[in-house]
C-alpha positions, 0 to 999 in steps of 0.5 A: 496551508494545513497543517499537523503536529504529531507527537512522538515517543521519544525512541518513535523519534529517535527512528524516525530521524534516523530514516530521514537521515537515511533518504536525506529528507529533513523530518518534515519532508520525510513525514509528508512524504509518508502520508503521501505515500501511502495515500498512492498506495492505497489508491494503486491498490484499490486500482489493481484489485477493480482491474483483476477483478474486471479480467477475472473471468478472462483470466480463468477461461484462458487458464483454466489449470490455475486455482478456480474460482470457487477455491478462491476467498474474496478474489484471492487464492485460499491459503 
């Protein structure tokens, strides 16, 4: 099984078993878990914007009052 050795300073160590004494996970569990985590982040992510962007126009015939399509920066509201 692959496998990856990553350096910390020592106060990036200090927090990081400081959170993984917090969920109760050893330190190698904890950073495996990150990784993981925001690798379903990502694709969760990338899923919500494909599905907006597929109901876009749907959304905006059946509420019209809402921020238009032209108002809005690459599918999101302009601030």
């Amino acid at each position: 099984m692959p496998s990856l050795n990553v350096s910390f300073s020592e106060e990036e160590m200090e927090g990081v078993r400081a959170a993984a004494a917090a969920e109760g996970k050893s330190l190698k569990q904890y950073v495996h878990d990150l990784g993981v985590r925001e690798m379903h982040r990502k694709q969760f992510v990338a899923g919500a914007i494909t599905w907006a962007d597929r109901l876009r126009s749907e959304f905006d015939e059946a509420f019209p009052e809402e921020i238009p399509p032209s108002r809005r920066i690459d599918g999101a509201a302009a601030a």
